[in-house]
FIMITOR-312830 format. One record per residue: residue in three letters; x, y, z of N, C-alpha, C in turn. Coordinates in steps of 0.02 Angstrom, whole numbers, plus 50000, padded with zeros to 5 digits. Layout:
BEGIN
ALAXYZXYZXYZ
...
This chain:
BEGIN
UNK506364992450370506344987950428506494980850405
UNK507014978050433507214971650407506954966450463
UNK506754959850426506504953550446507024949050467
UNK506874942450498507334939350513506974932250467
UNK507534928350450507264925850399507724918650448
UNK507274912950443507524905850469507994901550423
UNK508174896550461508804893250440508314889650344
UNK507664888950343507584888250281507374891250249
UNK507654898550251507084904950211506664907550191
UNK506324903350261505584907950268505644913350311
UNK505144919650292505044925250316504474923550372
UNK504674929250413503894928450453503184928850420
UNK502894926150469502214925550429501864933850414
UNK501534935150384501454940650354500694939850315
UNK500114945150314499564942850274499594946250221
UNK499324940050162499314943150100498524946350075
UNK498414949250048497684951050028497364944049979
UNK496604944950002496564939849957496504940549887
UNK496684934849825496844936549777497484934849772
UNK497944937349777498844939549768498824933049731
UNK499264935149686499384929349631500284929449645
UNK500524923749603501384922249610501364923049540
UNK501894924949511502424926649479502494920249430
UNK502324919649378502404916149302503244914949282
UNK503694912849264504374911249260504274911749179
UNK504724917649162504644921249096504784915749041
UNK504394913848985504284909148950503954901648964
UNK503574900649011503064896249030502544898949002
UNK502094893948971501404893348950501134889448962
UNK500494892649032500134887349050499374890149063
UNK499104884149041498304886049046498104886049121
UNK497674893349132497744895449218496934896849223
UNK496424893949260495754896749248495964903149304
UNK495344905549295495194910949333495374911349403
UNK495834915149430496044914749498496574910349541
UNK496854905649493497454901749513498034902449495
UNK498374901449546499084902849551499344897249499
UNK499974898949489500434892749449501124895149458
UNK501414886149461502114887749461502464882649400
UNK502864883949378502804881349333503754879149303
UNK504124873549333504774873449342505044874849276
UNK505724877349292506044880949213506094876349186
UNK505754875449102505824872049052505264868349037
UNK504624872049072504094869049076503684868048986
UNK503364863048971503274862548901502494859348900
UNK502314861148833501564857548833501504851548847
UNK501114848348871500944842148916501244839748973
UNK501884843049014502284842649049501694841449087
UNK502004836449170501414835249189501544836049264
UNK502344841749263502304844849331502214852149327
UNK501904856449295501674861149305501034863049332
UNK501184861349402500304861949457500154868349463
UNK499504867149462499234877449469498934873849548
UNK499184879949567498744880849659498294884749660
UNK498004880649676497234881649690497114883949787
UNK496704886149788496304886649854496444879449895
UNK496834879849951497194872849992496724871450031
UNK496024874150066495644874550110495454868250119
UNK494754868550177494394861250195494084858750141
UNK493734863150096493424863550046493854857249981
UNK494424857049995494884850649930495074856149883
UNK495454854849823495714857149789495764851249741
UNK495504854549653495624850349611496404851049550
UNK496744849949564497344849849487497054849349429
UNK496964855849397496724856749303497324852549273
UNK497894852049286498284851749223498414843349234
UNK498424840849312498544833149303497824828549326
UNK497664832049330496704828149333496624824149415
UNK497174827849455497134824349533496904826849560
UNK496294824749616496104828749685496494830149734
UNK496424835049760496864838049821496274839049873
UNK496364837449943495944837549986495394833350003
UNK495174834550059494254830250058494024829749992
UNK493904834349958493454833449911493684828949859
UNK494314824349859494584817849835494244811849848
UNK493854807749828493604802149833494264796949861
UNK494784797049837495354792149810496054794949824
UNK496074802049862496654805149850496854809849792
UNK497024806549756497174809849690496824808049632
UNK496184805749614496164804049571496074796349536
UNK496024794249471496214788849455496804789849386
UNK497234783649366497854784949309497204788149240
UNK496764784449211496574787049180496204793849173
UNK496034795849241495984804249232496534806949227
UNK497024805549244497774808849230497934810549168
UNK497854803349124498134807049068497544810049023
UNK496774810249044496334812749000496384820049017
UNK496374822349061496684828349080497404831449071
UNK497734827849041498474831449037498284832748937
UNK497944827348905497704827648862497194834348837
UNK496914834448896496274841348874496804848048895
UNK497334847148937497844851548947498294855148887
UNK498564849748859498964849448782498474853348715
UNK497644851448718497344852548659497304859748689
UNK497124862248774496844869948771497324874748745
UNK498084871548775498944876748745499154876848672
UNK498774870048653499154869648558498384876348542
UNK497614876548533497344880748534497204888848551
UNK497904888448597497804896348606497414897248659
UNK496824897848677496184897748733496504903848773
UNK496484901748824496664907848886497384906948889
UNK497654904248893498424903248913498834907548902
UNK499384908148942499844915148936500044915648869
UNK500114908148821500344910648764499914913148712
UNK499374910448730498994913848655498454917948667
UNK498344922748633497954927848615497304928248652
UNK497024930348717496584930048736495914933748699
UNK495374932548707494794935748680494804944948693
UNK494854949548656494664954348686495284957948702
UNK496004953048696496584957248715496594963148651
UNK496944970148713496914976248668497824976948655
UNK497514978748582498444979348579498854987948589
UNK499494990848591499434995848624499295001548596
UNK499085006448608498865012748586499175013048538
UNK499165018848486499385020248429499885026548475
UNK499535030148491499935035748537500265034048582
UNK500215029248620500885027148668501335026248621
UNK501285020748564502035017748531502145025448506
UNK501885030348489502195036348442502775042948491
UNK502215039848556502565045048625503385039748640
UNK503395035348651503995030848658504455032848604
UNK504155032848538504715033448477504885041348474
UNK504585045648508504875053848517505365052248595
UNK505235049648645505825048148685506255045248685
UNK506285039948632506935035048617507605040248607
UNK507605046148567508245048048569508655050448647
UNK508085053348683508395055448756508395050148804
UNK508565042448777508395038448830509285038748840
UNK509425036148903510055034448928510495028548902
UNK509885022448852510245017248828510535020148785
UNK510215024648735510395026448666511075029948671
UNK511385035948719511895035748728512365031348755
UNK512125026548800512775023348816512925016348764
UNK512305015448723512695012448649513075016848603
UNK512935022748599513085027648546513965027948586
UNK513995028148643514605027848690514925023048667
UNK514945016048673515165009148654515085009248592
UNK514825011648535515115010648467515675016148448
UNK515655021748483516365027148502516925020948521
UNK516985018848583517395015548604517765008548566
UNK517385006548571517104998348506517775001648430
UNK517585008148394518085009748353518465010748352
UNK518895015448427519545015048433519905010048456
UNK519485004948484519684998648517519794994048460
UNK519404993348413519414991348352520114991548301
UNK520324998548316520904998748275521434996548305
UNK521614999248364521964996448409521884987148404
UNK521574984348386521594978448401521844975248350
UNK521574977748289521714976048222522544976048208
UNK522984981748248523584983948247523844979848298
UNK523564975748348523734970948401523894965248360
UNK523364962348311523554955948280523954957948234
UNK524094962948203524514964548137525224963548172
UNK525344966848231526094966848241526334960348290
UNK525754958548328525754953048356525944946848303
UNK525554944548282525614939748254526334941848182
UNK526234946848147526944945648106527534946448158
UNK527604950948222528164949348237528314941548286
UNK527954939648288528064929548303528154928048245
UNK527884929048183528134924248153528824925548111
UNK528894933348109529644934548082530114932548138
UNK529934932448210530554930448254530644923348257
UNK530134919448226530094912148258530924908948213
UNK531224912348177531674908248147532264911448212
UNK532144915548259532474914548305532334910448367
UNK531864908648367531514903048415531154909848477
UNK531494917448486531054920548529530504921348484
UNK530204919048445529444922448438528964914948436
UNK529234909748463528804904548482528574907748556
UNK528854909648587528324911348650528364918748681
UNK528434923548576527964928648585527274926948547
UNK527224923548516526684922948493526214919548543
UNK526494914448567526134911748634525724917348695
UNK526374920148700525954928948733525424930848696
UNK525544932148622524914935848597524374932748594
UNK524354926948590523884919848585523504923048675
UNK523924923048713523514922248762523274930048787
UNK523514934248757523474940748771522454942148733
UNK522284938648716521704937648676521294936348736
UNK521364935548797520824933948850520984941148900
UNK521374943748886521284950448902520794955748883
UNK521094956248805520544958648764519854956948749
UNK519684951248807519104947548803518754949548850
UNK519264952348916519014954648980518724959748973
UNK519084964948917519194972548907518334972648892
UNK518104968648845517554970848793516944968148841
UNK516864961848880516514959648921516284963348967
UNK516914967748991516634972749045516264978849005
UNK516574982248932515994988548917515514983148902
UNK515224977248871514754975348863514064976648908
UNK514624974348943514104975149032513944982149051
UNK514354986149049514224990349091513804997749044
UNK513944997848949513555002148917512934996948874
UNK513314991948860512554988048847512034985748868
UNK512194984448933511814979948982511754974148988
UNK512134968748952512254962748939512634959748962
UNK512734954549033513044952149056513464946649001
UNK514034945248995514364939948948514724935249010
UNK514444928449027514924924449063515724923049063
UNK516164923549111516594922549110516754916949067
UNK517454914049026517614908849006517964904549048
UNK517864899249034518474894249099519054899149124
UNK519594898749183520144901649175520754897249140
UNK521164899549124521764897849078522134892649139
UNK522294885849122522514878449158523364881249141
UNK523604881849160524414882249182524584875649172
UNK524954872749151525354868549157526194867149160
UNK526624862649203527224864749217527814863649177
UNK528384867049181528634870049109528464872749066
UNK529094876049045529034878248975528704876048924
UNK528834868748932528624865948862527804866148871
UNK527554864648931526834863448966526674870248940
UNK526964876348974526444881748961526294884548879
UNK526734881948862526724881548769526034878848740
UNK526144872048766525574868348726524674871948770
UNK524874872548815524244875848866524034881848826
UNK524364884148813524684892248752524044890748697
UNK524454885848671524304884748601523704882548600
UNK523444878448637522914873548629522344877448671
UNK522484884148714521944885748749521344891048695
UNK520714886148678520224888448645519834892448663
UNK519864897548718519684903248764520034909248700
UNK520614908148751521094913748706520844913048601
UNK520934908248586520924908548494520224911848498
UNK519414910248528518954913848514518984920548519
UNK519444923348571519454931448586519924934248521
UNK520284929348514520634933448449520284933948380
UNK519904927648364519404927748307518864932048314
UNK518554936048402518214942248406518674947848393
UNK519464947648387519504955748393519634954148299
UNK519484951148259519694951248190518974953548176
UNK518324950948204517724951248183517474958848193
UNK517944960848258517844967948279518154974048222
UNK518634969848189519034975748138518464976548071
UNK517994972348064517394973848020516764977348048
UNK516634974348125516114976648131516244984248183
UNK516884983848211516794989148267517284992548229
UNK517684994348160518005000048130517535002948078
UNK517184996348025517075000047976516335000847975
UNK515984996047999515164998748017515115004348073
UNK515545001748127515725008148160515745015348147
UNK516335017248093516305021948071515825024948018
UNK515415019247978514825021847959514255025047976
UNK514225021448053513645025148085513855030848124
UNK514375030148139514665037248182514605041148125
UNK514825042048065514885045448026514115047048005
UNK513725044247993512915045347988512525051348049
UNK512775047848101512465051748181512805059248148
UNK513335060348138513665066248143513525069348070
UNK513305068648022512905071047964512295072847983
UNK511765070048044511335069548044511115073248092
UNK511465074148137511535081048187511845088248131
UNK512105088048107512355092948065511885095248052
UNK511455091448008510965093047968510285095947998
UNK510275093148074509775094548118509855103248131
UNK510565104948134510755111348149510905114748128
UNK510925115148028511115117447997510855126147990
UNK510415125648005510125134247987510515139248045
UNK510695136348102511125138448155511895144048112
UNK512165137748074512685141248061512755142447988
UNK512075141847958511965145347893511635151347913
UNK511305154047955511115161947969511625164248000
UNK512195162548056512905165548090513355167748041
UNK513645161447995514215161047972514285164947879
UNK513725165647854513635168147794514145163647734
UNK513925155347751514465153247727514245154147638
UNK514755152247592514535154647503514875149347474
UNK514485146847413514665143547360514555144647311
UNK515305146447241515195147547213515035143747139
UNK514615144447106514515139947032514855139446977
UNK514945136946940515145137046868515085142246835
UNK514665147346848514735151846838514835158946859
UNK515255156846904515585161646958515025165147003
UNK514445163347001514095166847046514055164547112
UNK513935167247155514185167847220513385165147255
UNK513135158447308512745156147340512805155047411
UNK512225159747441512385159647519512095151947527
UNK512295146947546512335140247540512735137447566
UNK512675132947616513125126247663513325119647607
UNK512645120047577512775112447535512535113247455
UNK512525108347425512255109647356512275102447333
UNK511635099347279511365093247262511435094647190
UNK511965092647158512025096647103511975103347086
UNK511535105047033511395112047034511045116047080
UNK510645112647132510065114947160510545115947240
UNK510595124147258511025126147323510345127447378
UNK510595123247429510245127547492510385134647510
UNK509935138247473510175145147496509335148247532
UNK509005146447522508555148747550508025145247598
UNK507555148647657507425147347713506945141447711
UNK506585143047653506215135247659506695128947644
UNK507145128847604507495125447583508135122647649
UNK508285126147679508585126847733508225122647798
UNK507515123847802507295122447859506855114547862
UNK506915114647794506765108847759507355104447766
UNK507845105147756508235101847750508525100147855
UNK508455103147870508475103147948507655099347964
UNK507355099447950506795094547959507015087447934
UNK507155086947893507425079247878508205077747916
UNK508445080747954508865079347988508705076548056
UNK507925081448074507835079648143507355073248137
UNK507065072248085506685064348068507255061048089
UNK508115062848067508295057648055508535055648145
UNK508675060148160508815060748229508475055448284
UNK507705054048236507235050948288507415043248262
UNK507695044148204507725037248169508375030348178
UNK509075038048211509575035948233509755029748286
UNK509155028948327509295025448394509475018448364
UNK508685017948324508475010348299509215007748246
UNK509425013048204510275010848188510625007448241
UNK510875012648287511315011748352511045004948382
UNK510485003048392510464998348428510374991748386
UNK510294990148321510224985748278511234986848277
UNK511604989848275512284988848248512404986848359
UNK512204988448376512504984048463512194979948486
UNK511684975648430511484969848436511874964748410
UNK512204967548352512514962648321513244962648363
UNK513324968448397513814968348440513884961348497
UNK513404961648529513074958948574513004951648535
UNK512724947548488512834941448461513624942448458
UNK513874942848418514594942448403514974941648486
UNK514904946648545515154944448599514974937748631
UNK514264935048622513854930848660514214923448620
UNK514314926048564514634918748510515344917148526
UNK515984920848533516514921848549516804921748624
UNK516264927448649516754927248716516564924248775
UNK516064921848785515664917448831515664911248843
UNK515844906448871515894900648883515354894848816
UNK515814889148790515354884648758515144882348778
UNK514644877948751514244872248793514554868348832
UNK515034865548781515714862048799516104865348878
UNK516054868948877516394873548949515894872749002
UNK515444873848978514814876549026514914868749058
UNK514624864149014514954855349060515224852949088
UNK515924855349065516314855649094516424856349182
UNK516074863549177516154867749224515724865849284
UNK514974861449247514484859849282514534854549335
UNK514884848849313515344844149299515654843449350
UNK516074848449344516654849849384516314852249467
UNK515774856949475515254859949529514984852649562
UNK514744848949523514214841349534514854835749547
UNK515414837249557515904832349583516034835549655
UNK516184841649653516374844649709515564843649759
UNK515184844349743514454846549770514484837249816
UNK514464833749777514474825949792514964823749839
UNK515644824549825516284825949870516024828049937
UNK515914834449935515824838850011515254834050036
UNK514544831749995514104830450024514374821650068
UNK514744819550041514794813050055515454813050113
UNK515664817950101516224819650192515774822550236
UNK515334826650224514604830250293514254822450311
UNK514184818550271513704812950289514134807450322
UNK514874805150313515354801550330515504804150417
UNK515524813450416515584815750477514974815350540
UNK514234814650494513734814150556513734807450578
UNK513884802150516513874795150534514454791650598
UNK514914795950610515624796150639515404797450712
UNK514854803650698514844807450776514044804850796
UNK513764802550751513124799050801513294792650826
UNK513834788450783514224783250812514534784450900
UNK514924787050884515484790950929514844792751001
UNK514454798450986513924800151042513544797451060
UNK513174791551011512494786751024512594780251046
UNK512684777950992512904770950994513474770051036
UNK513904769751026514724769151064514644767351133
UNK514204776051153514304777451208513624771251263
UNK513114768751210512744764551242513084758551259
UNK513414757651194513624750351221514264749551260
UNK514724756551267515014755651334514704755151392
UNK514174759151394513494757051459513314749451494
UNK513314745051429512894739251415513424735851458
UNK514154735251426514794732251445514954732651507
UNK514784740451559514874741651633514354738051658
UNK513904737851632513154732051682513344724651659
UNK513654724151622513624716851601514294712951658
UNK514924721351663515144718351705515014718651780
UNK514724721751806514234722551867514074717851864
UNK513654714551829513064708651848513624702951857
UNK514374700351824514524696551810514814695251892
UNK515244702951927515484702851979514894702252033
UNK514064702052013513794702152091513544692452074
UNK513694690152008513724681252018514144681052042
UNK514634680852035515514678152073515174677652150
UNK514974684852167514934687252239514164683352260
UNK513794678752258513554674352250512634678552261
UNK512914684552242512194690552232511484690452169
UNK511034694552165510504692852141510974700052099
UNK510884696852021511034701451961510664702251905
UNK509984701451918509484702651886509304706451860
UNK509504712151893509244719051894509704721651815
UNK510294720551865510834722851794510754721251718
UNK510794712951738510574710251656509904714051615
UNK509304713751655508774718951628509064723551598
UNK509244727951649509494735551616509864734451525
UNK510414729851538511034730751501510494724551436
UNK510154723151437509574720151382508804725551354
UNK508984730851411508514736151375508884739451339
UNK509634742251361510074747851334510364743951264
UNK510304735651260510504735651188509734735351139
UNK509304733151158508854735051090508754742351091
UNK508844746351129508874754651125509584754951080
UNK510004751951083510614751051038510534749750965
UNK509994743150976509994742150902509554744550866
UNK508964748250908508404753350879508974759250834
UNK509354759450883509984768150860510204766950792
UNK510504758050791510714757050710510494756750664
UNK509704754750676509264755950634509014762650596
UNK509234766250653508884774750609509444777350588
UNK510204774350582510854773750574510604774750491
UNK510634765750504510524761350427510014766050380
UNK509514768950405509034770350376509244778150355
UNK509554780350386509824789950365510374786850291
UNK510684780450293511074778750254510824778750186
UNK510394772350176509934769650138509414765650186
UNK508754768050158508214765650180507974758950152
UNK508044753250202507794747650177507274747950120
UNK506804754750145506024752350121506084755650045
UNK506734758450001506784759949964506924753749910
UNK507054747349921506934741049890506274739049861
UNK505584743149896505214742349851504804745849827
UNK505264750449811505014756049749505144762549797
UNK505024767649746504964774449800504334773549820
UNK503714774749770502904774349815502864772949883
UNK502944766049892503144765449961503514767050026
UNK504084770449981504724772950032504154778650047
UNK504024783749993503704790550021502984789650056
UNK502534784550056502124781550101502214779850172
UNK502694776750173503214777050251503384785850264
UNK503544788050229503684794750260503124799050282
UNK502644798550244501994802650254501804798750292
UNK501754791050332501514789550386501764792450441
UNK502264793250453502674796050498502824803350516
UNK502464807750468502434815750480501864816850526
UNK502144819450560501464824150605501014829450579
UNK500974828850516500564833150491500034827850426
UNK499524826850417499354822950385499684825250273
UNK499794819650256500244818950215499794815650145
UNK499684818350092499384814150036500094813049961
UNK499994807449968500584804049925500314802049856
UNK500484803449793500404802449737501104801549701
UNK501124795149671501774793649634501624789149573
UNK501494793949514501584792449430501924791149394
UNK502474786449371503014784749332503054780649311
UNK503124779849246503234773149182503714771049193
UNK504014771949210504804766649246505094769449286
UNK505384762849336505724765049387506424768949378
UNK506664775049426507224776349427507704773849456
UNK508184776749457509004775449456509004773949539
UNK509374770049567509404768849619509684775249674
UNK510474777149640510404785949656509744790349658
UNK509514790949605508954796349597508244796349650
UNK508224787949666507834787949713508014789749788
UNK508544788949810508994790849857508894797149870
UNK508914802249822508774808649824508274811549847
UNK507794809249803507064810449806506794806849863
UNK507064800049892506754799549968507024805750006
UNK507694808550012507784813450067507804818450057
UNK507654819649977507544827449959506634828350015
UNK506244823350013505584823250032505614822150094
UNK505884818250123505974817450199506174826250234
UNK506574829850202507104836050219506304839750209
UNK505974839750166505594844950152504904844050181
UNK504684838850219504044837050270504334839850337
UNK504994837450359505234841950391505334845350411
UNK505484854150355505474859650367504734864050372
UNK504094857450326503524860250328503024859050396
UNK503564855350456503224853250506503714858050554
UNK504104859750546504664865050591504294871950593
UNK504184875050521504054881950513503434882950451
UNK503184880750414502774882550392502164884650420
UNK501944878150477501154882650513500784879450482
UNK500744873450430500214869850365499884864650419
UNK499334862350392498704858550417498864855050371
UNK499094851650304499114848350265499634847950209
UNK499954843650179500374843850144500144837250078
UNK500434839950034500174835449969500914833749922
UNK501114827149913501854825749866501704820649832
UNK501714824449740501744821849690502334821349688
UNK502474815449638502924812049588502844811049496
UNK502864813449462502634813249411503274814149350
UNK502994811249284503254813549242503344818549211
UNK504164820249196504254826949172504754828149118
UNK504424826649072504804825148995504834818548955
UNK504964816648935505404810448919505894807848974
UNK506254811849002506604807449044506734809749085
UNK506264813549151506424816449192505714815049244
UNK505764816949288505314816549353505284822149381
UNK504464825749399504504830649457504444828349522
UNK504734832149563504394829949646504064837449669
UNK503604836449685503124844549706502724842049760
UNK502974845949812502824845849890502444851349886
UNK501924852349914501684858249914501234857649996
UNK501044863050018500784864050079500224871250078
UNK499874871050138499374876750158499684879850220
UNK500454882950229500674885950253500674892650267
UNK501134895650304501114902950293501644908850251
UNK501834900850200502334903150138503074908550168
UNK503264911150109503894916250136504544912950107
UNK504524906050091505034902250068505534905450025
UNK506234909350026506514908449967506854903849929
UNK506944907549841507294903549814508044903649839
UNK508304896149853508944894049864509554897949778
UNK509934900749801510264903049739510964898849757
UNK511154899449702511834895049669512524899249686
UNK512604895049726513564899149753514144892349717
UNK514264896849667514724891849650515484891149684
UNK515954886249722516544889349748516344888449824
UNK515794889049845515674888049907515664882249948
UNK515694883850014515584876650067514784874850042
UNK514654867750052513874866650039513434864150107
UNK512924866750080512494867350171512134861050144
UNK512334856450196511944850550197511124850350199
UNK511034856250255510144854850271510064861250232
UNK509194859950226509034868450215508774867950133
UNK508524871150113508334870350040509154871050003
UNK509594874650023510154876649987510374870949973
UNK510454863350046510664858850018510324854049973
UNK509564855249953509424849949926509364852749864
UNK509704859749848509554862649764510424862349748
UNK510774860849792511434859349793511394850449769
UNK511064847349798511174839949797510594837849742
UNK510234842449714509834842349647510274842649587
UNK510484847249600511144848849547511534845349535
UNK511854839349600512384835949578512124831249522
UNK511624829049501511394824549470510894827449388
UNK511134833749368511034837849341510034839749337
UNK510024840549394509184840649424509004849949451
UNK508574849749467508444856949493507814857949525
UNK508134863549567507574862549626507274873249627
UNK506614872849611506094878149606505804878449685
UNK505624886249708505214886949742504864892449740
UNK504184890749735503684894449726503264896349796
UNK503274902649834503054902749912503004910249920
UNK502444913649905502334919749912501964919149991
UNK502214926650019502314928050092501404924150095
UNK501214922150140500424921450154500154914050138
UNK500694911050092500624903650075500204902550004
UNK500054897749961500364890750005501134890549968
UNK501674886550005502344887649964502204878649918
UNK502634878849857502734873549815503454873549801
UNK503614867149822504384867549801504364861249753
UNK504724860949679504724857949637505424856149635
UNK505474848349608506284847049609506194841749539
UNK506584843649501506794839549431507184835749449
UNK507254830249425507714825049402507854822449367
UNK508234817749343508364813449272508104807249297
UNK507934803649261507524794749279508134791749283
UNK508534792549257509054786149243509694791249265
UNK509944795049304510444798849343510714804649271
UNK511154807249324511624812449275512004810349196
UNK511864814749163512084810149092512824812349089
């Protein structure tokens, strides 16, 4: 039965049992007492001082363990005072470097796992489905291997024996780029028998002419990594390859050997012509008999159990070697990011150019053509030696209703009240929500004039949606430090949750409103936006930033 989910991805309201905890973000460590939720934004680190645990939102108040602020009535002050902040982020830091309860370290009493589970797992590892479809991909991996090895052998000598005819300057250029093929080839079994997604690399920049697609050729560092993987592959995917294939298949042999040593009556004979019903022989000493035989098929089927942990230690190194080579560099990845946070900014600044156009055009415009028909009314009932009182009124209400319009104009633009400081800007905003609003803003220096820009309408967008559809009695927005040089913003509410996470469409149109646009317009400034909102409430949406803008 499917739900209908609103323009900001919340689900209908729905009850949760009490208890229900949210979901930890795999590699956060944070100290959680008994019964509180936590969310905890990716890259969260000891003393970080936006990782809020949610607590119970009720009438009752709510206290923050990790930043030493009150939440609710039971706040004297709101949040707190600065020096409980940092004595508490302090007693925060000593409980995680200690170990104590925290996800990372060793709780009192934790049991570690059976002796008989790990022994039952290591008798199923050979019939698991990974173990063949690596044992599959190191099959494949070797013939691909040779084949590739025979790609650069004839590739590359026949460019360079033709280049004294000038055709093997752009056959070699082919083979140069024929390397992001073979990049595609291995990316996809990666994926599909390893299980290891490998990111695409940039695509290959064309440039015009001959001479252009040459140097594009030559200089494209996509293609040279795929070729320095299929050289790495002629060591690791021919000849370790064939070691372990060659091992598996000794080792099954050996598992089955009494099979076709009781069928086949196979014989070996000695040095001294005598004749041994025997498959194998260790020097002098022949498997000819049943203990010896079944023994020896016993250490085959040890080995059988022992095979996986090979196979998957040789498609690990598979797996580094692809992740090093064929996957985008850092350098790319920036690139690429770069390239998303120009476009993201672009679109956003033509959606904002277009509402400014059409609230002009519909609001304003159309008032003060209003103003202009009474002004000339009134002017034609003086001529006509009439009482035009009336008119002038009107056409003196319809312009401060005019200039009220430019004002919330000016203010969707840049907000005057952002001149003195954010604190204040987001104080004006929480005056103005219909839902009562508690404001806390912690920062050793001011940010970037952009960054505040953000964070006023990333917060304005998100009181908003928590007064549209959440259902909350209360809302609470920190500001705090988050790193060395970054800022959280964490809105959080006593809603009826359901919120999803906004996911990343790269290539796409960008949605101005809506969480999508403000984890879209987080991004342009290399920031990021978390939401934490299990069905039943309360939801927390966390947004990173840089203090001083995009680097």
């Amino acid at each position: 039965m499917s739900e209908r989910i609103d323009d900001t991805g919340r689900l209908p309201h729905t009850q949760v049992p009490s208890g229900a905890r949210t979901d930890v973000p795999s590699g956060a460590r944070t100290h959680v007492p008994s019964g509180a939720r936590t969310h905890v934004p990716s890259g969260a680190r000891a003393g970080d001082t936006a990782a809020l645990p949610i607590d119970d939102l009720g009438a009752a108040g709510a206290h923050d363990r990790t930043t030493g602020f009150e939440f609710g009535p039971a706040a004297d002050s709101g949040f707190g005072t600065d020096a409980g902040f940092g004595a508490s982020r302090d007693r925060f830091a000593h409980e995680f470097d200690s170990g104590g309860t925290g996800f990372g370290g060793s709780a009192p009493g934790a049991l570690s796992p059976a002796p008989a589970a790990v022994f039952g797992e290591f008798l199923r590892t050979p019939f698991r489905a990974r173990v063949w479809k690596e044992l599959c991909y190191l099959v494949l991996a070797l013939g691909l291997g040779c084949v590739a090895v025979a790609y650069l052998f004839l590739g590359m000598g026949a460019s360079a024996y033709l280049s004294i005819f000038l055709i093997g300057i752009p056959l070699l250029a082919c083979t140069i780029l024929g390397g992001r093929s073979w990049g595609r080839v291995y990316r996809v079994l990666i994926s599909k028998l390893l299980g290891t997604t490998v990111p695409e690399p940039p695509p290959f920049t064309f440039r015009p002419g001959l001479r252009g697609w040459l140097r594009a050729a030559f200089t494209d560092r996509t293609s040279w990594r795929a070729l320095l993987f299929l050289l790495f592959q002629g060591a690791l995917g021919v000849v370790a390859g064939y070691l372990v294939l060659t091992t598996v298949a000794m080792t099954g042999f050996l598992a089955v050997s009494p099979i076709p040593w009781a069928l086949f009556d196979p014989r070996n004979v000695d040095a001294d012509g005598v004749a041994h019903h025997s498959l194998m022989q260790f020097g002098n000493h022949y498997i000819e008999t049943w203990p010896r035989v079944l023994g020896l098929a016993a250490l085959g089927v040890i080995g059988c159990f022992l095979l996986p942990w090979l196979i998957r230690a040789v498609c690990r190194l598979h797996r580094m070697l692809a992740l090093w080579l064929l996957a985008p560099t850092a350098r790319d990845q920036r690139v690429a990011q770069l390239e998303e946070s120009r476009r993201v900014a672009v679109a956003d600044s033509a959606a904002t150019l277009r509402r400014l156009e059409r609230d002009l055009h519909d609001g304003t415009q159309a008032r003060l053509v209003s103003i202009a028909m009474m002004l000339g009314r009134a002017q034609q009932r003086l001529a006509d030696g009439t009482d035009a009182g009336e008119l002038i009124g009107q056409a003196r209400t319809g312009t401060k209703e005019a200039l009220t319009e430019l004002r919330e104009l000016v203010r969707g633009i840049h907000p005057p009240v952002l001149e003195l400081g954010l604190e204040a800007a987001l104080e004006t905003l929480a005056a103005r929500c219909a839902i009562p609003v508690e404001v806390r803003v912690h920062l050793p220096v001011r940010p970037g004039a952009a960054i505040e820009t953000i964070a006023y309408f990333s917060v304005a967008e998100l009181l908003t949606n928590v007064v549209k559809h959440a259902a909350a009695t209360r809302i609470w927005v920190a500001v705090l430090p988050y790193g060395p040089d970054s800022l959280a913003i964490t809105v959080r509410d006593n809603g009826q949750g359901g919120a999803l996470q906004p996911t990343e469409a790269h290539g796409e149109a960008v949605v101005v409103g809506g969480l999508s646009g403000l984890a879209a317009r987080a991004r342009s400034v290399d920031g990021s936006l978390d939401v934490d909102s299990p069905v039943g409430g309360p939801t927390v949406v966390a947004i990173v930033l840089p203090i001083a803008g995009p680097r």
